[in-house]
N, C-alpha and C positions, 0 to 999 in steps of 0.2 A: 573529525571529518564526516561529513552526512554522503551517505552513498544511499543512493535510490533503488537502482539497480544492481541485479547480478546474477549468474548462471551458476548453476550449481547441480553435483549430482546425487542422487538419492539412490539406497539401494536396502529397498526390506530383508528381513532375514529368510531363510532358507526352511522349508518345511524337513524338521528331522527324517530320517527311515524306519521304515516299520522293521520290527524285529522279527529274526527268525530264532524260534528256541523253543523246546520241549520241555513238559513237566518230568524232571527225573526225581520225583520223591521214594521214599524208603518203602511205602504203603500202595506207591500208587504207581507201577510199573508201566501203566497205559495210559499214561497223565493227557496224553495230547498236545497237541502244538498250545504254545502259550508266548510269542512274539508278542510284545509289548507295541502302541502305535505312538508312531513319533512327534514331537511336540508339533506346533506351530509357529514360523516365525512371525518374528517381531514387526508391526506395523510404522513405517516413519508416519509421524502427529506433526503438522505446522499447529501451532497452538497462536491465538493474539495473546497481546501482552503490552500494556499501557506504561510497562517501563522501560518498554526498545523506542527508541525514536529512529534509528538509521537501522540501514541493512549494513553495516559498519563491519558488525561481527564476520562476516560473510566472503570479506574480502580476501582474507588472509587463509579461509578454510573452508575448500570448496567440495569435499566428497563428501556424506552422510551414510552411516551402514547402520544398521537397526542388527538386533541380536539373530544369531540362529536358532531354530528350535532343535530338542535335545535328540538324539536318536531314543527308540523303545528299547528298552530293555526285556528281558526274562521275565518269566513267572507276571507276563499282562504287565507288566509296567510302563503306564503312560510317558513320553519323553516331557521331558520337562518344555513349555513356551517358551518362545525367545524373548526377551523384553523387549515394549515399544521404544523406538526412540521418538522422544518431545523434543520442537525444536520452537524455542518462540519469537516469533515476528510481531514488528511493529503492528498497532492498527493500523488497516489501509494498503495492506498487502494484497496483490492481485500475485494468484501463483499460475504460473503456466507451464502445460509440460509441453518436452517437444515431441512434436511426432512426425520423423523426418524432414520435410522443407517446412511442416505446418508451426503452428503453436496454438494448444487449444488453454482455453482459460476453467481451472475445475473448480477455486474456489476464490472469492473474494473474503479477507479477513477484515473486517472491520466491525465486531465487539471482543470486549475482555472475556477471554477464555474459550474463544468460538474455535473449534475443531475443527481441522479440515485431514483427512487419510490421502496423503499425496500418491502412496505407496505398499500396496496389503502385501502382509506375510503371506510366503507359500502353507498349503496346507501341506500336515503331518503324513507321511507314509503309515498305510493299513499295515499292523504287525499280522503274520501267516494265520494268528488265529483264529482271523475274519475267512482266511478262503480254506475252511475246514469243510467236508460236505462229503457225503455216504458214500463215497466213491474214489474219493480222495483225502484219508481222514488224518493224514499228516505231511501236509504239504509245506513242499523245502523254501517257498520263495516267500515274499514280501513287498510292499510298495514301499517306492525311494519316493521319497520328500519331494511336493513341487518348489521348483524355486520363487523366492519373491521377485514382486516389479522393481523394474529400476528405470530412473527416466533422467536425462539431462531436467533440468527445471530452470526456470526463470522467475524470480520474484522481484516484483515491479513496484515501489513504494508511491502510493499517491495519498498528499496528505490530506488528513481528513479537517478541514477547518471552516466554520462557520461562513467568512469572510473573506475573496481572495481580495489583496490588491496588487495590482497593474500598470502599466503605464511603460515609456518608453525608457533607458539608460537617464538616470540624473532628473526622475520626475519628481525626485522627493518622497519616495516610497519609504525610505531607511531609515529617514528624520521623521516620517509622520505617524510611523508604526510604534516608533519610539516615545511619541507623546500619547500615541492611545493608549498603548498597553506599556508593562513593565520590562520589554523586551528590548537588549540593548546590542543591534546590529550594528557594522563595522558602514562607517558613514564616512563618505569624502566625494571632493567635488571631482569625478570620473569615470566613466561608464562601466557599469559592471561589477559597482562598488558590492552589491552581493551576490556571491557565487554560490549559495546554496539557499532554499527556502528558509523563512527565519516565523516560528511561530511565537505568539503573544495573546497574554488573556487582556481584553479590553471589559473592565469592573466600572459599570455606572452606580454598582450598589449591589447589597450582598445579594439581591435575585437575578441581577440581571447582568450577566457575565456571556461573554461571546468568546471565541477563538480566531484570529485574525491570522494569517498567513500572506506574508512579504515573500512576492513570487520576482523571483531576478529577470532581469530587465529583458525588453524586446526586439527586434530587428527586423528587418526585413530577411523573408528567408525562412526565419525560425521553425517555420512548419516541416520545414526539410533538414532540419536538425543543426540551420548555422546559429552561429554566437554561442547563446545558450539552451539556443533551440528547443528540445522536448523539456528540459529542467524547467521551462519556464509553463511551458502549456500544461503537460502530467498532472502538473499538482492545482489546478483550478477548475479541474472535471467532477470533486465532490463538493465544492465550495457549493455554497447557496443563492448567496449574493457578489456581485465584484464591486471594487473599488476603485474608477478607471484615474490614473490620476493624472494634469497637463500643466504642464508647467504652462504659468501666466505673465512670469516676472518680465520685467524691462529687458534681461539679459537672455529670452531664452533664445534658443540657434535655432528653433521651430515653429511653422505657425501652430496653434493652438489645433484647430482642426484635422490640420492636414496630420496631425503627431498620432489623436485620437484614432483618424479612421487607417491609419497605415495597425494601429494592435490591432482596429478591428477587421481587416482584412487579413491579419494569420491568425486569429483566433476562429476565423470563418474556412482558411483552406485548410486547418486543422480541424475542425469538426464543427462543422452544423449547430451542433447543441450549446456549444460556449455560447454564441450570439443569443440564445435564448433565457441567458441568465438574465435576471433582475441587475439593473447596472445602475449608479450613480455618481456621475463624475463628478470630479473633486480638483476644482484649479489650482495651483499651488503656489506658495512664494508672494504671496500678495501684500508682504512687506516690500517688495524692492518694486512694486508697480505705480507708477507714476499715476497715469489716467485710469481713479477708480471706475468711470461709467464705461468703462472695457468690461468690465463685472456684467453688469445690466444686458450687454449687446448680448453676452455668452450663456448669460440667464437664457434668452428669449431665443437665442440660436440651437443650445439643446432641449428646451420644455417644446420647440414645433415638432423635435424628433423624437420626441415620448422620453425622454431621460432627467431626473433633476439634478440639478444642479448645485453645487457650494462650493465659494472661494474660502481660503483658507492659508492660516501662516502658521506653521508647525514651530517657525522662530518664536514668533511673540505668543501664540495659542491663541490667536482672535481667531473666532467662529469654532474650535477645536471642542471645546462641550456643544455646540449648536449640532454639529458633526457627530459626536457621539449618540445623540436623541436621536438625528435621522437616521442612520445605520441601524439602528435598533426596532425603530417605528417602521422600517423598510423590513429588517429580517422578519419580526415577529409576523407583517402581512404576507410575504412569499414562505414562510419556514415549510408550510406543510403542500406546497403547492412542489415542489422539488425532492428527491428524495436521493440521496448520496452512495 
């Protein structure tokens, strides 16, 4: 099951207590205060990890407690640390804590092994040895451990993928994803045929390897979270390039146009930035199109609106390498113009 989302709570460990205790040696009848100070607790760590693809683990275990630190002991003895708890998330994790109505964003995880302290240990209570002083030179008290943070959290998974592609319920996303790369999503003639993002390596050769991400279908609405609302928009915010795709076939239930600019009006009331991606649309099904010079009119209809264009048959594979060259020749010129 791919789970994107989930809320969860975090709670660092407990700073030990200082100790109270005196030197009673055989030799040393006026030893003095010797409280030992208390450990430190344990830090929660979100760690990345290139072998989590979902927040999956999360669903079924929602509290988190990191160790407490140890109380001080006699005769100066440091409390032992609490252990850190490691917790690892996928790349692409957005953590957010809550802070009352708000939610603030404190780390974005997207490389292998990048650290984020969701959560610091309390510090250690001062053992009495610390408030010794000429006036006071054996004093009975001690500092108690501060406690660790604890927050409700939100970890937000957006995927990190070279490629998004797009398009409305039944544009042929499922099938065409499946002819670029090795990825083999669940495909049938009916809207909403994927319910969860589906990633694919698309290999033109052993240098030149991209990541493409099959984002589940669109609707009107979606920005306000109907159909499949954010599942679909979340994960095309680190893409680089989009992939818009319109059905062209004899059989489609939409015009061509009107299909295009209804994504591109909730990729716009969801955020400003989508519209700014590098786009090339991609017609689809142009085995079942009767009148090829429909190709031509939709050539010259998206190159007035700065977009290029390719028909395409993910059935037969005509133009499907011509496709892979553009895509490529497209990322390699925006790749560093974007930044994820």
């Amino acid at each position: 099951m791919f789970v994107d989302k989930v809320k969860i709570h975090v709670k660092a460990g407990d700073g030990g207590n200082g100790a109270v205790a005196f030197l009673r040696e055989k030799y040393r009848p006026f030893g003095g205060p010797a409280g030992g100070d208390g450990g430190k607790g344990g830090d929660v760590i979100f760690v990345g990890s290139s072998r989590k693809h979902t927040l999956y683990d999360f669903k079924f275990k929602r509290h988190f407690r990191a160790q407490n630190g140890e109380h001080g002991k006699g005769k100066n003895q440091h409390g032992k640390d609490g252990e850190d708890l490691i917790i690892e998330v996928p790349l692409g994790t957005v953590v957010k804590i809550i802070e009352g109505k708000d939610e603030k964003v404190i780390c974005d995880i997207v490389e292998e092994a990048q650290r984020c302290i969701v959560a610091k240990g309390g510090r250690g209570g001062r053992g009495n040895a610390h408030f010794a002083t000429s006036v006071n030179q054996a004093p009975k008290y001690a500092e108690k451990g501060e406690k660790g943070q604890e927050f409700w959290v939100i970890l937000e998974l957006k995927l990190i993928a070279h490629i998004g592609i797009v398009g409305l319920p039944n544009a042929g996303k499922s099938t065409l994803i499946s002819k670029l790369t090795k990825a083999k999503p669940k495909i049938a003639d009916y809207p909403f045929t994927t319910l969860s993002p589906v990633l694919g390596v698309m290999e033109l050769d052993e240098e030149r390897r991209l990541i493409l991400a099959d984002i589940p279908g669109i609707i009107e609405g979606a920005h306000q979270g109907k159909g499949l609302g954010h599942e679909f928009l979340r994960h095309i915010e680190r893409t680089k390039l989009l992939l818009h795709l319109i059905d062209i076939s004899d059989g489609r239930t939409e015009d061509p146009l009107l299909a295009f600019e209804k994504v591109r009006r909730e990729m716009e009331l969801y955020s400003l930035e989508l519209l700014k991606k590098p786009c090339i649309v991609v017609g689809t099904k142009i085995d079942s199109l009767s009148h090829k010079e429909y190709i031509e009119s939709l050539e010259r209809e998206f190159g007035n609106r700065g977009f290029k264009f390719i028909a395409v048959s993910a059935l037969t594979g005509e133009n499907i390498d011509k496709l892979k060259e553009l895509v490529w020749k497209e990322y390699v010129r925006v790749k560093d113009e974007i930044h994820i």
